[in-house]
N, C-alpha and C positions, 0 to 999 in steps of 0.2 A: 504494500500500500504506500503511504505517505513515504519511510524509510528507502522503498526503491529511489524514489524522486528527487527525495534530499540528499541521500548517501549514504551508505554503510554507516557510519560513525553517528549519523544524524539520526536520537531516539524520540517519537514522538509521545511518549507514555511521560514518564515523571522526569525527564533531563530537559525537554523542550519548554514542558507547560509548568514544572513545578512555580516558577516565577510569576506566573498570568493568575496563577489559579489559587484563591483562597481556600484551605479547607475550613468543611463545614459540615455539619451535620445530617445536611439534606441531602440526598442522594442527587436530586433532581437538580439541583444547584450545582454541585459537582461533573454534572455530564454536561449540562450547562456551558459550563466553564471549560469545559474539554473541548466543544462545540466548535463554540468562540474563538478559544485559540488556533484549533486545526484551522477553520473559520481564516481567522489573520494570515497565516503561513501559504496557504493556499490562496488569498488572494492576492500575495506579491507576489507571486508565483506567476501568474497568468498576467498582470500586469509586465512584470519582466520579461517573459517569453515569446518565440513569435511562436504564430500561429501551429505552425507544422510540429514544434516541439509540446506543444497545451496538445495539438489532435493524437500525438502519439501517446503521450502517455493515459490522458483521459480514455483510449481506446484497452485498455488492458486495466484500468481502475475509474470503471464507472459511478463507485461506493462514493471516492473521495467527492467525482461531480454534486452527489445529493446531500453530502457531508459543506460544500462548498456553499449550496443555494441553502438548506436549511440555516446555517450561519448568517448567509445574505438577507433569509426574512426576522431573523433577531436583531440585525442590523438597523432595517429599513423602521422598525418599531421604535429606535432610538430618533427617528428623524422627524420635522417638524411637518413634515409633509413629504407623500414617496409619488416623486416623476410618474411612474406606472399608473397610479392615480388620475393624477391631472389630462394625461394621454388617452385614459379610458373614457374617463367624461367626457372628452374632444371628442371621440369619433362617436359617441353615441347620440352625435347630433345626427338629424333625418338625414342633409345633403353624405357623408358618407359610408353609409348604409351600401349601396353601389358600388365602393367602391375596392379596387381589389388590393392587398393590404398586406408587404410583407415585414417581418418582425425578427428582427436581423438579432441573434443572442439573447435570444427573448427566455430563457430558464427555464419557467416551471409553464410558459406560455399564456401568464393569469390573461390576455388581450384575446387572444385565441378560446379561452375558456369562455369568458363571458361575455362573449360578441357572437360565435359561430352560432349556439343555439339558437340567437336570432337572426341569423340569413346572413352574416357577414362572410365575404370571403377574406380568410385570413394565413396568410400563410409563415409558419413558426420553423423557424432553423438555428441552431446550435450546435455542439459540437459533441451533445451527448444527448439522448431523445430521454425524457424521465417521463412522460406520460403519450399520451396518443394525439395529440395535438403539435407533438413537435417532430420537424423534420430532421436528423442527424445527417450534418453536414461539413464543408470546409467551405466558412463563410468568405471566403475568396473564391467559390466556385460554387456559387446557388444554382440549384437544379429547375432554376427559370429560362424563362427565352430571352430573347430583347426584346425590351422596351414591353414588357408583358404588366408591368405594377404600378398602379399610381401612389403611390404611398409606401416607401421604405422610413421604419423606424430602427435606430440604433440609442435605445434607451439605457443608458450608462455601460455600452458593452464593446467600447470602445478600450480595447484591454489589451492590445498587444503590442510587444515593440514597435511594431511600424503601422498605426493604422489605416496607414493613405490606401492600400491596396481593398481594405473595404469600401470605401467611399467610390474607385473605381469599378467595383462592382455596382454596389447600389447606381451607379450612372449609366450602367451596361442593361437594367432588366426594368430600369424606370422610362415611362412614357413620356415624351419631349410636353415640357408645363408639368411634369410630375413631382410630387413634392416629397422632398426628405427631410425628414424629424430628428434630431439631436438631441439628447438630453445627457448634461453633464455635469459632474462635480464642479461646479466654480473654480475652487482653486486648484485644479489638474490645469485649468488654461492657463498657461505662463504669458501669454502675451494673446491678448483676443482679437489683434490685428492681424497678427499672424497666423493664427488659428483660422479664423475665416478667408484669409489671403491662400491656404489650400484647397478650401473650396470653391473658392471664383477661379484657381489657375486650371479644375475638372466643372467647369461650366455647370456652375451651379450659381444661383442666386439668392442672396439673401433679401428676403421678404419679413421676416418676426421676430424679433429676438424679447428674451423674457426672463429677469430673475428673480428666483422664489427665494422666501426666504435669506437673501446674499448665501446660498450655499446652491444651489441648483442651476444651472444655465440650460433654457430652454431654445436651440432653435430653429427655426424653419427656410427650410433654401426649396426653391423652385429650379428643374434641370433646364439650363437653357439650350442646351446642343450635346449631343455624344463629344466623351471626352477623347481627346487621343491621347495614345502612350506616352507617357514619359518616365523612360525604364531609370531617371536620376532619383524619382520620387517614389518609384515603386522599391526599386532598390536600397532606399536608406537604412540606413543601419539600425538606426532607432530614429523615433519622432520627442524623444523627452525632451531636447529644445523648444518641442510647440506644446506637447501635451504629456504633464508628468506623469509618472505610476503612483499610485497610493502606493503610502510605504509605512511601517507604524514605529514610535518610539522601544528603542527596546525596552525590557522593564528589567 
């Protein structure tokens, strides 16, 4: 499990967590806290990793995946408001109800869950499928066509070394006026000139921008034209100059 990931030497039982974790009495507190921590480790993980090295391993430790997103909805309970949320509300207005809808690192698919049963088309891809709503995939390579979606959402899953080569996709299976949704930690943008200045150089346009709480940045680009290659930008080694990894204090 975890121990392959990290390394031989690295133990995730009482050498990892004993510093995260209060003991306590309660059982449920203590697994809690076990949670949590694995929770942390695994999410710097996938923020520092590019994609091909998160698809391989998550493919031989799918546990750690639902060990990963159960942590993520303890998380999102500390928050003063959760993106997923405010996103749902949005499309459960009438105008897109029609509309076809992909949901790019979408986890547990909660949009897909409570949209499909009423007529929405919704399509869910990740990189590990944890229920029937989600597609398992390499979100660099969606098993859409072109220009097939009006609506790509990448709501905080925006997690890898380089994530330009998503956003070239979502530009490849979205419809010319098709709109793509961002939602992101605030402070991961190091510079939100620059940050957007990737978006306009894969012809996209900003149309909305939005922030909750000063911790959440919401926003919205319209595609204006198919982007062309540019193997500098796909190629980069990392993007932590534009958009940092969460990383947490040791304790």
């Amino acid at each position: 499990m975890l121990n392959n990931f990290l390394g031989k030497k690295t133990k995730l039982t009482k050498n990892s967590t004993k510093n995260n974790i209060k003991l306590t009495s309660s059982p449920q507190k203590i697994k809690t806290d076990l949670t949590s921590s694995k929770f942390r480790i695994l999410n710097e993980k996938l923020y520092t990793m590019s994609n091909e090295e998160a698809k391989e391993y998550f493919k031989d430790n799918k546990e750690d995946f639902e060990i990963y997103h159960k942590g993520f909805s303890m998380q999102c309970e500390k928050w003063p408001i959760i993106p997923n949320d405010l996103i749902l509300k949005t499309l459960k207005l009438e105008k897109y109800k029609n509309k076809t809808i992909a949901d790019v690192g979408c986890g547990e698919a909660k949009l897909a869950q409570n949209l499909v049963p009423f007529g929405y088309k919704i399509y869910s891809f990740d990189l590990v499928s944890l229920n029937k709503f989600v597609t398992q995939c390499d979100m660099k390579k969606l098993p859409l066509k072109n220009k097939e979606i009006d609506i790509a959402i990448f709501c905080l899953s925006l997690m890898n070394k380089n994530f330009i080569p998503f956003i070239y996709e979502a530009n490849r299976v979205l419809k010319i006026k098709g709109k793509l949704l961002i939602a992101e930690i605030s402070s991961r943008i190091i510079n939100l000139k620059n940050f957007l200045e990737i978006f306009k150089q894969l012809n996209f346009k900003l149309f909305k921008q939005k922030n909750i709480e000063n911790y959440f940045t919401i926003l919205s680009f319209k595609k204006i034209s198919d982007a062309k290659i540019n193997k500098k930008l796909i190629n980069k080694e990392n993007t932590f100059d534009i958009l940092k990894p969460c990383l947490y204090k040791k304790r």
